[in-house]
C-alpha positions as CSV (number, residue, x, y, z in Angstrom):
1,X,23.6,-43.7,-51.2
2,X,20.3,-42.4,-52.2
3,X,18.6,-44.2,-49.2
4,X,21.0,-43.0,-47.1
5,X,20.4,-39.2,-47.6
6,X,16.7,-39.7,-47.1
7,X,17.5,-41.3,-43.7
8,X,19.0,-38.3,-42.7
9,X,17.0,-36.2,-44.1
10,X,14.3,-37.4,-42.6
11,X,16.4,-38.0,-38.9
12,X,16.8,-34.4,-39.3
13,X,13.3,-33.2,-39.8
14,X,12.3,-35.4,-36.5
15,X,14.4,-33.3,-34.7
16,X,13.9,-30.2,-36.0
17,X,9.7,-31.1,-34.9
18,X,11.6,-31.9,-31.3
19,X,12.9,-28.9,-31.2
20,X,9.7,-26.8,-31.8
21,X,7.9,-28.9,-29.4
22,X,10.4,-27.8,-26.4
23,X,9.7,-23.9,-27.0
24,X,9.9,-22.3,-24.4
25,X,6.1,-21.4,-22.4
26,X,4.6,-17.9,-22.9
27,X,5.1,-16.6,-19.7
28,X,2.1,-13.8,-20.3
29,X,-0.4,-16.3,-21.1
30,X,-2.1,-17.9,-18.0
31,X,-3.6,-20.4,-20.1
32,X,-0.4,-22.0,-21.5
33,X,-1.4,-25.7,-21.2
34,X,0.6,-28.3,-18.9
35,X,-0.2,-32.3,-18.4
36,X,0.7,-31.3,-15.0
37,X,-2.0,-28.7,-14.9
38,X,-4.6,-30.4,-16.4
39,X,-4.3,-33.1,-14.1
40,X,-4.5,-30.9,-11.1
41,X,-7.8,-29.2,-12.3
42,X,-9.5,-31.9,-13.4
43,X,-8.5,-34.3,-10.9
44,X,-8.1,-32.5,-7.7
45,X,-10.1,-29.2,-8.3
46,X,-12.7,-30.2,-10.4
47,X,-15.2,-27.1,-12.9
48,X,-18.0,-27.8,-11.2
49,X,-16.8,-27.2,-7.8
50,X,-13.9,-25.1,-8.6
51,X,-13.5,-21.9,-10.2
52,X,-9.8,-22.2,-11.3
53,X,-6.9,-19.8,-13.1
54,X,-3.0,-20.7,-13.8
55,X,0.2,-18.6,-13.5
56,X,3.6,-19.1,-14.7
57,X,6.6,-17.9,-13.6
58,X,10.1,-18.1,-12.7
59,X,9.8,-18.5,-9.0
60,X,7.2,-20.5,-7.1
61,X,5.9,-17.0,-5.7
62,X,5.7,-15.1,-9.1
63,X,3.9,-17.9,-10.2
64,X,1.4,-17.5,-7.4
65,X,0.8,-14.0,-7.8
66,X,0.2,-14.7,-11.7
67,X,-2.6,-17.2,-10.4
68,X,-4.6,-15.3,-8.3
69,X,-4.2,-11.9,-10.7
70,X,-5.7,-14.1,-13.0
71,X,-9.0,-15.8,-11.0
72,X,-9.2,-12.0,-9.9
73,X,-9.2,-10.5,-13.6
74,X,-12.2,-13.4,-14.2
75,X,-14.3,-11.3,-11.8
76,X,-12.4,-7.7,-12.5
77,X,-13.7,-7.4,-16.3
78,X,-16.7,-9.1,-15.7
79,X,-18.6,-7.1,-12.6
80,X,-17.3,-4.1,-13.9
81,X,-18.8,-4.3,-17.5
82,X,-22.0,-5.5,-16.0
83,X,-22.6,-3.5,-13.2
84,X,-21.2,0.2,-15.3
85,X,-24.3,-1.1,-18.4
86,X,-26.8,-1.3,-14.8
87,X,-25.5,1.8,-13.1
88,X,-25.8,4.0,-16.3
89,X,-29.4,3.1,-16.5
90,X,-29.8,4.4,-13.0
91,X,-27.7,7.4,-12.5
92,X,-29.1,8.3,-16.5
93,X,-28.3,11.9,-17.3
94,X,-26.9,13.0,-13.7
95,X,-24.3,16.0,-13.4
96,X,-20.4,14.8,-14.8
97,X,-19.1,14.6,-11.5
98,X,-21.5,12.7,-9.6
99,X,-21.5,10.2,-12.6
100,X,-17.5,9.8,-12.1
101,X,-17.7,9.5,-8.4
102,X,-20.3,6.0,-9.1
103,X,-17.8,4.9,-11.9
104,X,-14.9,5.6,-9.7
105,X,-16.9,4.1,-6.4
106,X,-17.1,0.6,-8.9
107,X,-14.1,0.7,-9.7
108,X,-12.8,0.3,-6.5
109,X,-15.4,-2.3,-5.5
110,X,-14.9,-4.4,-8.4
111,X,-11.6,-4.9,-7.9
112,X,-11.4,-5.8,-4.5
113,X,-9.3,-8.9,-3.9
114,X,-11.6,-12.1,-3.4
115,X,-11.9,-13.6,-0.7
116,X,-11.6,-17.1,-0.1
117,X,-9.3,-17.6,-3.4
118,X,-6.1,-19.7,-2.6
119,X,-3.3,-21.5,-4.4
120,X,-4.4,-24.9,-5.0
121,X,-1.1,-26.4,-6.0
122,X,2.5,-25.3,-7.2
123,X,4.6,-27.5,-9.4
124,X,8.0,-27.1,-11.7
125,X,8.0,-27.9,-15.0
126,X,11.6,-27.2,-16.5
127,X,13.1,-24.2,-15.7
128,X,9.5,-23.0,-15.1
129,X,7.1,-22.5,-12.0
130,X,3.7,-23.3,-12.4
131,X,0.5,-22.4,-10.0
132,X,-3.4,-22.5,-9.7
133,X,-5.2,-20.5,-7.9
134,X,-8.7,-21.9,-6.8
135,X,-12.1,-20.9,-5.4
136,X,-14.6,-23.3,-3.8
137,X,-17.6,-22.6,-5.6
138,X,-19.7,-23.6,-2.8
139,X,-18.1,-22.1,-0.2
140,X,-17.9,-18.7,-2.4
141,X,-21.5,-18.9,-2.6
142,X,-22.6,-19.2,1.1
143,X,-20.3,-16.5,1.6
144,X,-22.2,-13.8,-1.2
145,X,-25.3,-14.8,-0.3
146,X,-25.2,-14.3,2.8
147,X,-23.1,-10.6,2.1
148,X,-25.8,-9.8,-0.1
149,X,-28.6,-10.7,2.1
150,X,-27.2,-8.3,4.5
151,X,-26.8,-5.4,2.0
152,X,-30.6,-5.8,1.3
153,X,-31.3,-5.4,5.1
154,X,-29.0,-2.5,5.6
155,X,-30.7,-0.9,2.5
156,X,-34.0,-1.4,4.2
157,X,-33.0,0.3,7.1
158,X,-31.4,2.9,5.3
159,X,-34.4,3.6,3.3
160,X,-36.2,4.6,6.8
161,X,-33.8,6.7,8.0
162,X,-33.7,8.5,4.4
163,X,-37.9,9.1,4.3
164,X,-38.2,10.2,8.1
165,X,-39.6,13.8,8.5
166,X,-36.8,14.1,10.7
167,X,-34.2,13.9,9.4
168,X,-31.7,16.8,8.7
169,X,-30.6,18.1,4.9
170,X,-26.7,16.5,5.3
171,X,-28.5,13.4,7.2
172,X,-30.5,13.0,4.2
173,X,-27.3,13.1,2.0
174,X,-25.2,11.0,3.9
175,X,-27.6,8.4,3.8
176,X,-28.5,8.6,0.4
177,X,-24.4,8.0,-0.2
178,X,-24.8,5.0,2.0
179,X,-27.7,3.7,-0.1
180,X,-25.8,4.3,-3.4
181,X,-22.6,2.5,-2.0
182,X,-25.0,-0.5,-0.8
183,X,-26.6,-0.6,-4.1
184,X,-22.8,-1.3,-5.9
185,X,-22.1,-3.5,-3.1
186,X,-25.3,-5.8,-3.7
187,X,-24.8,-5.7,-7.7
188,X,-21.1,-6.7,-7.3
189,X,-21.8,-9.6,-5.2
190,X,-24.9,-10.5,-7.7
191,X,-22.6,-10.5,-10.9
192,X,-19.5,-12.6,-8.4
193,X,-22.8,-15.4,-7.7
194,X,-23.7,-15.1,-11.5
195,X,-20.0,-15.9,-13.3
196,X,-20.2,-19.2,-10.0
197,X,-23.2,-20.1,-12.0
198,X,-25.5,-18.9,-9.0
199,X,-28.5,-16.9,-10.4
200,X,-29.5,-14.9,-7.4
201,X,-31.5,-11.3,-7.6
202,X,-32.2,-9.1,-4.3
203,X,-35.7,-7.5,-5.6
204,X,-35.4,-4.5,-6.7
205,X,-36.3,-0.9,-5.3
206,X,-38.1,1.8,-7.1
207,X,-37.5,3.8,-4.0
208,X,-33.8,2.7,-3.9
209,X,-33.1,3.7,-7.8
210,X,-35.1,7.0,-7.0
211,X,-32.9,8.2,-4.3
212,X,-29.9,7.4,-6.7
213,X,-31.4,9.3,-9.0
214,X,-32.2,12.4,-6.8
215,X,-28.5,12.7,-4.9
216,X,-27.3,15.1,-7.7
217,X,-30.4,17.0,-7.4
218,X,-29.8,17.1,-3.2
219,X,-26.9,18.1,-3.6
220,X,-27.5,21.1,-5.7
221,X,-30.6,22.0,-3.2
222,X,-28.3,21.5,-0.5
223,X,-26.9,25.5,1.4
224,X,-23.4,25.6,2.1
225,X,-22.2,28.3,4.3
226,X,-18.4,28.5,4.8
227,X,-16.8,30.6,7.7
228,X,-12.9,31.2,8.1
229,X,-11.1,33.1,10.1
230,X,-7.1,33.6,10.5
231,X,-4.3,34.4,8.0
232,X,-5.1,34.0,4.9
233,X,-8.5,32.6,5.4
234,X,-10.1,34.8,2.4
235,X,-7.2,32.1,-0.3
236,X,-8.6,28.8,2.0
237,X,-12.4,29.6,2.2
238,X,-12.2,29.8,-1.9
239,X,-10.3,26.6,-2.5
240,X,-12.9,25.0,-0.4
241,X,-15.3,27.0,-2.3
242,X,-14.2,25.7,-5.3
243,X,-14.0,21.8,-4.9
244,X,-17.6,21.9,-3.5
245,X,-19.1,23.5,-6.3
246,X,-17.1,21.7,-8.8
247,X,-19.1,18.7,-7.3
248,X,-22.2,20.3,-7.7
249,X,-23.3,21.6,-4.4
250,X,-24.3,25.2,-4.3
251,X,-22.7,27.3,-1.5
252,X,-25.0,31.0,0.7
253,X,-22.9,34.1,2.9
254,X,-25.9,34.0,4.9
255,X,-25.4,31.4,7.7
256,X,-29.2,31.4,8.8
257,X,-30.1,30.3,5.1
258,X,-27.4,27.2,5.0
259,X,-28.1,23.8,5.9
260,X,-24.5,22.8,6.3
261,X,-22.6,25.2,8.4
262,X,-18.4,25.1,7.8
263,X,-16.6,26.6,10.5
264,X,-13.3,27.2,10.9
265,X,-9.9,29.1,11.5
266,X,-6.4,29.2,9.8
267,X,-2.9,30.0,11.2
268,X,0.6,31.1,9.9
269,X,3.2,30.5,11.4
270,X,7.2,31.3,10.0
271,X,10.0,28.6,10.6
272,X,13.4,28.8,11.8
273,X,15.2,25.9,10.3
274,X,18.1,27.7,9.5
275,X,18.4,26.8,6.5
276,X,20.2,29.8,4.3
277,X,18.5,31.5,2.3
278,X,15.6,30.0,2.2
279,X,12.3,30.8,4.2
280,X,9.8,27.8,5.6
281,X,6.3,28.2,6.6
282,X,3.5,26.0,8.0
283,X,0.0,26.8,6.7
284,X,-2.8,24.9,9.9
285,X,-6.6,24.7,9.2
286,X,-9.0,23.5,11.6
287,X,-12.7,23.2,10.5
288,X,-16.0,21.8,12.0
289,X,-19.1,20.9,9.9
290,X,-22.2,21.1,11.6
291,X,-25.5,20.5,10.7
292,X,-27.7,23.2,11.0
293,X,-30.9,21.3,11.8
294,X,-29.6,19.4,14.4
295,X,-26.8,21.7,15.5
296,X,-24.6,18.4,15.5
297,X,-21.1,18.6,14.7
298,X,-21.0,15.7,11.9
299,X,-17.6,16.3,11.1
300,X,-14.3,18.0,12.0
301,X,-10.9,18.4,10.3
302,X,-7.1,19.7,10.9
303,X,-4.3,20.1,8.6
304,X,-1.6,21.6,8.3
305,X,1.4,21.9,5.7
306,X,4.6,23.1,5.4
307,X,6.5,24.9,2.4
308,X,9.7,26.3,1.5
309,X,11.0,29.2,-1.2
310,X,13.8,31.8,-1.3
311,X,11.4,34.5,-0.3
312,X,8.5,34.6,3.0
313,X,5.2,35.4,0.1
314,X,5.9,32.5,-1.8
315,X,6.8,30.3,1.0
316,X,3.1,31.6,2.5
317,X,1.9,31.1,-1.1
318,X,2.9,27.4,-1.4
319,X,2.1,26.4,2.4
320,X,-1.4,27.8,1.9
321,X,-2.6,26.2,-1.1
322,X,-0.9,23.2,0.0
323,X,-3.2,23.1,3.1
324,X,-6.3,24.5,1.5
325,X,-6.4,21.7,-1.0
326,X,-5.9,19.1,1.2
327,X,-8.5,20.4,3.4
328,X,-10.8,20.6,0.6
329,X,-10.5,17.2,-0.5
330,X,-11.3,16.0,3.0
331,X,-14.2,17.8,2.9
332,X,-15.8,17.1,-0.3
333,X,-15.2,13.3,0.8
334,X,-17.4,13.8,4.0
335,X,-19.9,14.9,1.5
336,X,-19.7,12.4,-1.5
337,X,-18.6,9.4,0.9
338,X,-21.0,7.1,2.3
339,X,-18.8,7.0,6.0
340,X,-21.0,7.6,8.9
């Protein structure tokens, strides 16, 4: 009888360690080990060729998009650590804002979905989905060299255009933004090569960190003149007013002392939508920048709004800061963006 018990006993502890071993996978962790998926990466897509990642899931698709959010986090974390510790060095003690537009500039850059990433192979394991995404090593690093390659010739050519006698204040900043946006494009694709186990390093510029460092100063030494005219043009002009300086550029009344002239005109207009009650107005703004050494019109912008409130003030109230802000933001990003 005694024997007996301690077969079941011990029957029952086997299958109690059964049990344990069929827990269900951890769906959040991309790592979550398979027979199937080892197989696949070290077979099919082998480390030194492939850079690989798995998802799980509970459709083939999730499972896919779990993959290639994870081969893209590899990269994410990575380039944006490394390149935020290089960029800090550079843009050292700038102004606050010009500091968050390179932090918010890598941001973007960093997490740009890669290129040449692909799902590998999909299989089911119980009632689970299963995926690995995969990046050809090789082919990843023809591709970056060659991207970064380019980047150094375009920051060459840049750099000419940036020290020529001739060229115009806003010139001068716009291709000082294109430099800066080059620069984070060359270290991103430096740090991709690096985690591919590619050492590769563009040589660097003491002229091209210099003109990093100077853009808050041209910025600040940069004349902004702003002209508006139209309803309500006093409320516009200052919104615009206000955005630029908040990003350090310094704004002149006089129009001969500017080196950025901002024209433009606003317009009112009341709505009929009868709609009781209540009273609807568009706010338009059309404005040119020009640049006063060349006289070129480098930019120009419309917008227009449309608002709604019980009485025809606020109505004009809402539609008018409405359209002032928006143009504002468009302006400040002709000035902080590196777009041609």
């Amino acid at each position: 009888m005694t024997n007996r018990c301690l077969s079941l006993l011990l029957l029952l502890l086997i299958l109690l360690c059964l049990i344990g071993c069929g827990t269900t996978p951890d769906r959040g962790n991309s790592s979550t080990k398979s027979p199937f998926a080892s197989d696949a990466a070290s077979l099919d897509f082998p480390e030194s060729h492939y850079l690989t990642a798995k998802g799980i899931g509970q459709s083939e698709p999730e499972a896919s998009r779990q993959a290639m959010a994870a081969l893209s986090a590899i990269f994410e974390a990575n380039i944006e650590s490394e390149v935020s510790t290089r960029a800090e060095l550079v843009v050292d003690d700038a102004a606050e804002a010009f500091t968050k537009n390179v932090k918010e500039a890598l941001r973007v850059k960093s997490a740009v979905t890669l290129q040449g990433a692909s799902i590998g192979k999909n299989w089911q394991q119980g009632s689970y989905h299963y995926a690995l995404a995969v990046l050809d090593k090789s082919k990843a690093r023809a591709d970056w060299v060659q991207q970064a390659i380019a980047a150094d010739n375009r920051i060459e050519g840049e750099l000419s255009v940036f020290n020529d006698p001739q060229t115009g204040s806003f010139s001068r900043l716009k291709t000082a933004n294109r430099i800066l946006s080059l620069w984070i494009d060359r270290q991103v694709l430096e740090s991709r090569l690096r985690i591919i186990d590619v050492p590769y390093g563009s040589p660097d510029s003491d002229d091209v960190a210099a003109i990093i460092r100077q853009l808050p100063e041209i910025r600040s030494r940069m004349r902004i003149c702003i002209e508006m005219t139209g309803s309500e043009a006093e409320k516009i002009r200052g919104h615009i007013a206000e955005r630029l300086t908040g990003q350090g550029f310094v704004l002149t009344d006089t129009r001969d002392a500017s080196d950025v002239l901002i024209q433009g005109t606003s317009r009112i207009d009341q709505l009929d939508l009868d709609r009781k009650n209540w009273e609807f107005v568009r706010a338009s703004v059309s404005l040119a920048v020009i640049d006063q050494a060349t006289g070129a019109r480098v930019a120009e912008i419309s917008e227009n709004m449309r608002a709604a409130h019980l009485t025809l003030s606020e109505a004009t109230n809402k539609a008018v800061a409405k359209v002032s802000g928006q143009a504002a933001e468009e302006i400040v990003r002709n000035f902080i963006s590196s777009d041609s």
